[in-house]
C-alpha positions in Angstrom: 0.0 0.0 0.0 1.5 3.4 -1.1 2.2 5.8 1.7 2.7 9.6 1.6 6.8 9.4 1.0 6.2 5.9 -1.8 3.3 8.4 -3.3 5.8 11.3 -4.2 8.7 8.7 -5.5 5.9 7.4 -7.8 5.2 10.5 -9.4 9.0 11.2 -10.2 8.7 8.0 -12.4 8.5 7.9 -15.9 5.0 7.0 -17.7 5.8 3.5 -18.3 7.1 3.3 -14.9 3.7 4.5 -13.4 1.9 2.1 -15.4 3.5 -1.0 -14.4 2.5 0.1 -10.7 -1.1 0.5 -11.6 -3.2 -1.8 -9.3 -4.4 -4.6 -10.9 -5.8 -6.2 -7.1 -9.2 -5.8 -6.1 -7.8 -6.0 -2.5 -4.7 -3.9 -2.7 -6.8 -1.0 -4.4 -9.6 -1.7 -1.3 -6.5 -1.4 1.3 -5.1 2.2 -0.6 -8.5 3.3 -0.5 -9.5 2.1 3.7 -12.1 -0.2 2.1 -13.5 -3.3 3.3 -13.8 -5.5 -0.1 -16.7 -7.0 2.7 -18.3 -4.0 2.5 -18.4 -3.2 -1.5 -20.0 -6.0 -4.0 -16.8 -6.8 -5.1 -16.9 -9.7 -8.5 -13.5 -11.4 -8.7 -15.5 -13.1 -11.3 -16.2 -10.3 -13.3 -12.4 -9.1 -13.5 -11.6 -13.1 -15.1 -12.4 -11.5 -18.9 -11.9 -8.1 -18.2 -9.1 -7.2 -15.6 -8.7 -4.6 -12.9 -6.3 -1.9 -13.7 -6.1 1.5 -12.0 -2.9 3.9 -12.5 -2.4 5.8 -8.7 -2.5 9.2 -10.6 -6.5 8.5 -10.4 -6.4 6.1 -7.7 -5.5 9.2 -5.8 -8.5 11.3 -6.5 -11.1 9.1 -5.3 -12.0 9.8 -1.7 -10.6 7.7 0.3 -13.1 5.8 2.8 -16.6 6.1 0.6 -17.7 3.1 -1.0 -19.8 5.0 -3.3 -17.0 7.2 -4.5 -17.6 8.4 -8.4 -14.6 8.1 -9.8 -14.6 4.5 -7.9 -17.4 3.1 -9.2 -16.3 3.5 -12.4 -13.1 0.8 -11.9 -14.7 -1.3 -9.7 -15.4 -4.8 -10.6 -18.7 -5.5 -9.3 -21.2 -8.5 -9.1 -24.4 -6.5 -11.6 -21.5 -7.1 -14.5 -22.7 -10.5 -14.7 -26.2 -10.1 -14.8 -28.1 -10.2 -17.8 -29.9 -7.2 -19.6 -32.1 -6.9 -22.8 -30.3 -5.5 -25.3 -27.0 -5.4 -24.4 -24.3 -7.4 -26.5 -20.9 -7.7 -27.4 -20.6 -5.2 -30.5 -22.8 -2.7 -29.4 -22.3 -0.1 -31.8 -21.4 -1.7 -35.2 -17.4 -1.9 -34.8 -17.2 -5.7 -36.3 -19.2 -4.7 -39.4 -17.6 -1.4 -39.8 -13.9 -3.0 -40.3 -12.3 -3.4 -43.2 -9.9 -5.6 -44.3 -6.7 -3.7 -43.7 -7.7 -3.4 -40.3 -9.8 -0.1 -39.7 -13.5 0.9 -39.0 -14.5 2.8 -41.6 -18.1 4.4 -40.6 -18.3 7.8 -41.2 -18.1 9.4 -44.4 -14.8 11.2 -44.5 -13.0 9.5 -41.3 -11.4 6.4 -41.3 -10.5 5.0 -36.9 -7.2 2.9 -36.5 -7.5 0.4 -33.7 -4.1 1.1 -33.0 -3.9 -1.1 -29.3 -6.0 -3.3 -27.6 -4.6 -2.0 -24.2 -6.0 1.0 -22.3 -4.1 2.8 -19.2 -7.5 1.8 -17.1 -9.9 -0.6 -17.4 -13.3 1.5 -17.1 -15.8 -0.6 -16.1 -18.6 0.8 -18.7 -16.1 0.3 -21.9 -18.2 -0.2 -25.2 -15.2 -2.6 -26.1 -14.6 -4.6 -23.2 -15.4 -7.4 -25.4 -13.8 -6.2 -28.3 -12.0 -9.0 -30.5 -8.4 -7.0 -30.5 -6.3 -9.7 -31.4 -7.8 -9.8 -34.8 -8.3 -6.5 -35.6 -5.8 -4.0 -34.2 -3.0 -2.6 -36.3 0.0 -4.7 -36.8 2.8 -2.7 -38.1 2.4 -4.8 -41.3 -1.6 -3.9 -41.0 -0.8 -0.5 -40.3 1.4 -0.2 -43.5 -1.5 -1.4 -45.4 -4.3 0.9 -44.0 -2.1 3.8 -44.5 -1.4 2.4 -48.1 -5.5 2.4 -48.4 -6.1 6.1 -47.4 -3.6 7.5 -49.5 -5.7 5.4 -52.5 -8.6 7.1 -51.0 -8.9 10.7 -51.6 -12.7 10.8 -50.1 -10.8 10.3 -46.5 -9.7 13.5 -44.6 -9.3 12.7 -40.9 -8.0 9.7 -39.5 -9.0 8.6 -36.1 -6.6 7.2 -33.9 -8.0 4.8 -30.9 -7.9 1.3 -29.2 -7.7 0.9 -26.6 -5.5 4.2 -26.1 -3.7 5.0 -28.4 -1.2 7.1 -26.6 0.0 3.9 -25.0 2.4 3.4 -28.4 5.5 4.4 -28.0 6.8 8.3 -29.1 8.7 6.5 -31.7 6.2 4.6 -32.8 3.5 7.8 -32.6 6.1 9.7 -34.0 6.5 7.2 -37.0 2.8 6.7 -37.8 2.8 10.7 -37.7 5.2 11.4 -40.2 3.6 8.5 -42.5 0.3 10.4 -41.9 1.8 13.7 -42.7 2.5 12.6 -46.4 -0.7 11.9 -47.2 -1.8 15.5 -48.9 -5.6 15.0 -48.7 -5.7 14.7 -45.2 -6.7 17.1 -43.4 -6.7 16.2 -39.7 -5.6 13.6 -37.1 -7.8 12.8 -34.0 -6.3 11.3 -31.2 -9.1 9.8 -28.6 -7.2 9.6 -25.7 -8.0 9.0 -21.3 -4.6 8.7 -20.8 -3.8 12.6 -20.1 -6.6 12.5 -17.5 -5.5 8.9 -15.8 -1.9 8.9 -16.4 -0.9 12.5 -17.3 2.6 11.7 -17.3 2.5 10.2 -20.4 2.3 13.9 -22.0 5.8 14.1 -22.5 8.3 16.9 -23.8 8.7 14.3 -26.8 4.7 13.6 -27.3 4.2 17.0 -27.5 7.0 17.5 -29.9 5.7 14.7 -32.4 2.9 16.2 -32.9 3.6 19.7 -33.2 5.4 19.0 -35.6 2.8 17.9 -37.5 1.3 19.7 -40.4 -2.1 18.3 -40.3 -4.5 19.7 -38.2 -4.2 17.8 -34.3 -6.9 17.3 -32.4 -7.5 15.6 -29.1 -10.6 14.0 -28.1 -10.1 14.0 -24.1 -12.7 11.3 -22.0 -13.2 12.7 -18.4 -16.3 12.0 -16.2 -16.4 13.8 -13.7 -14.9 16.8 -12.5 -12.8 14.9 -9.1 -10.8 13.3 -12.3 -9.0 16.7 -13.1 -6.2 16.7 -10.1 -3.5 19.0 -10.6 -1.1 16.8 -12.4 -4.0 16.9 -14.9 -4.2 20.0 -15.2 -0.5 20.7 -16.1 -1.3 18.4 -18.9 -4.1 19.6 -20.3 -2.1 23.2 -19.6 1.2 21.9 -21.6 -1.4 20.7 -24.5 -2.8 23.6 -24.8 -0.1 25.8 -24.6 1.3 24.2 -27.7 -1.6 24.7 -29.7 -3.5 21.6 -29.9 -7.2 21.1 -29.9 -8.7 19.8 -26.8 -12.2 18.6 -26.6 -13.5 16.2 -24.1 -16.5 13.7 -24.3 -17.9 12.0 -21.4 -20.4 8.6 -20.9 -23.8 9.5 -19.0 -23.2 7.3 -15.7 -25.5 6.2 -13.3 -23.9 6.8 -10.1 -21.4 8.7 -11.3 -22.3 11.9 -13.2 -26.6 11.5 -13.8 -26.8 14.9 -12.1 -27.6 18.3 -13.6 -24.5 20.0 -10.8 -22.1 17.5 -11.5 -22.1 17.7 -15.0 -22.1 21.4 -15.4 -19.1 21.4 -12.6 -17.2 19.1 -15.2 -18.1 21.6 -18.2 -16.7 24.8 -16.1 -13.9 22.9 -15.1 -12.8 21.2 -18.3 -13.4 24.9 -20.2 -11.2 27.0 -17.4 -8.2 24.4 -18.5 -8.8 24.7 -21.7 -11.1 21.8 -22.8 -14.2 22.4 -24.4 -16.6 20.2 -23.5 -18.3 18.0 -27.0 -20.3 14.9 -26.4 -22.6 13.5 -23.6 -22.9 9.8 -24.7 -25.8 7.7 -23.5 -24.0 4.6 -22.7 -23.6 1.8 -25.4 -25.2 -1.7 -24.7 -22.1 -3.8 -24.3 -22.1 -6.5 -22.3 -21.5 -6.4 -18.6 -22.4 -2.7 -18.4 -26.0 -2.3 -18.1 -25.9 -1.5 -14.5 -25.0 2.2 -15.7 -27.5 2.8 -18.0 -29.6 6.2 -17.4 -32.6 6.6 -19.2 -33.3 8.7 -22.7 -35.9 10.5 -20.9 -33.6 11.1 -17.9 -30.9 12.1 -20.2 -32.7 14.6 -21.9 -34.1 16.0 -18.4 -30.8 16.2 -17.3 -29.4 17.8 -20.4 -32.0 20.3 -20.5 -31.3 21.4 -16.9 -27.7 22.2 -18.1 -28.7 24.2 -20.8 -30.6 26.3 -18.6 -27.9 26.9 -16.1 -24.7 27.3 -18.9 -23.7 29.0 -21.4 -24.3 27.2 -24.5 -20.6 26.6 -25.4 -20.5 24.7 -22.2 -23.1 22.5 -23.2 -22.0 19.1 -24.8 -24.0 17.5 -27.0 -26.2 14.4 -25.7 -25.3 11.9 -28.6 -26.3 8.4 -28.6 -24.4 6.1 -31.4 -26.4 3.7 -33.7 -25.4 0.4 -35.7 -25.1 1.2 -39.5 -25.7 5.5 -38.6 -24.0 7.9 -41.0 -23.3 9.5 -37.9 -23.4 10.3 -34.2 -27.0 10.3 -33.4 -27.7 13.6 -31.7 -30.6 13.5 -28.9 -30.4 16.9 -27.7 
């Protein structure tokens, strides 16, 4: 269990460093925190196909003691993963029928998404592709050759999409390699980069990360996922600060939760927080029917309630759009 002096060393780690040391024990998490795993309705077997991981850096921000923490609930392997709900399956939104055979989902007219890792800094419990078949459909580098080779056929395609998993868990010299290859391709336009990482494990925004992609010629554009506004701790911040400063795009889009952030305060304290650092806040997605998830489904009708209560307290720029995402669409389906 990390104490105050172990906490500090941690942070003077590198990235990599800090991720090894994520917890990946139900118990060791329950001890940092001063939880009973008696008290909580822990599932060891619900972690068997989809393990526990949790960097400190967010570890840190839930409250220690309070089994019904937000930011908790969200990585906690619980027993209603197992149940059974209508409607909820393994390829909830269309990814299996959307990919093609150099290895990318192509669903949206215009935008091509590279499954670029099957790994993710932390396992969010809620995750539309817990289930997702990544062994078969990530990018190889010998995939990745041949996707790239496909877009620069394409002229129709101007924004790639790059996600996982996280896709900042590549290496810089592998981000910095796709990059370049990316940059070469004269009818694209912009690369997207859906990213938790610099809201879980900030340190990975590196002097080097930042470099690669200034560098850039193509528009950059970073699609942040925070859900609450306990996530954004200071070393946060300083991320989202350094990104900013170097003139990328930060947007962040976050899953309705029940238990989490299905309140009209909370979620207009996460827009006024993400906006004074710099984010601007984009979607509000009802959650997608994967398996093992249902137990954080909030209601259309709730959602729009909810939504409507935040237009009438913010600013209209603060108000992200509720977006719900359909098998087959031609786009996001926008609710409110």
């Amino acid at each position: 269990m990390p104490n105050p002096q172990s906490e500090i060393q941690h942070f003077t780690k590198n990235w990599q460093q800090q991720l090894a040391d994520a917890f990946d024990n139900i118990e060791d998490l329950c001890r940092y925190l001063d939880l009973s795993p008696d008290d909580l309705p822990i599932s060891v077997a619900a972690t068997e196909n989809f393990p526990l991981r949790v960097p400190l850096s967010f570890a840190a921000c839930i409250e220690k003691g309070n089994p019904r923490d937000p930011l908790l609930r969200q990585v906690l392997p619980v027993n209603e993963e197992l149940a059974v709900y209508p409607g909820f399956n393994t390829d909830p939104v269309g990814d299996l029928a959307a990919a093609t055979q150099t290895g990318v989902l192509h669903k949206y007219q215009g935008r091509v998404l590279f499954i670029n890792t099957g790994s993710c800094a932390i396992n969010c419990r809620y995750c539309f592709r817990r289930n997702f078949p990544y062994s078969e459909l990530q990018l190889s580098k010998q995939k990745e050759q041949a996707a790239i080779l496909s877009i620069q056929e394409d002229a129709s395609i101007t924004e790639v999409i790059l996600s996982g998993g996280d896709p900042l868990l590549l290496s810089d010299a592998r981000l910095t390699r796709l990059m370049g290859q990316l940059a070469e391709i004269k009818h694209l336009k912009r690369i997207r980069i859906h990213t938790r990482l610099p809201i879980v494990l900030p340190a990975r925004i590196t002097d080097e990360f930042i470099d690669t992609l200034k560098l850039s010629p193509k528009q950059i554009i970073l699609i942040l996922h925070c859900n609450h506004a306990n996530e954004l701790n200071e070393r946060v911040i300083v991320a989202c600060n350094t990104l900013k400063n170097s003139g990328i795009t930060l947007f962040n889009q976050s899953v309705l939760l029940k238990g989490v952030n299905d309140d009209a305060d909370i979620l207009c304290d996460l827009s006024e927080q993400l906006f004074s650092h710099g984010v601007i806040p984009y979607y509000l997605h009802l959650l997608d029917k994967a398996t093992g998830t249902g137990h954080f489904e909030v209601s259309k009708e709730r959602a729009l309630e909810l939504i409507q209560q935040v237009q009438a307290t913010l600013p209209g720029y603060l108000v992200p759009k509720l977006v719900t995402e359909q098998t087959g669409a031609a786009s996001k389906q926008y609710i409110f």
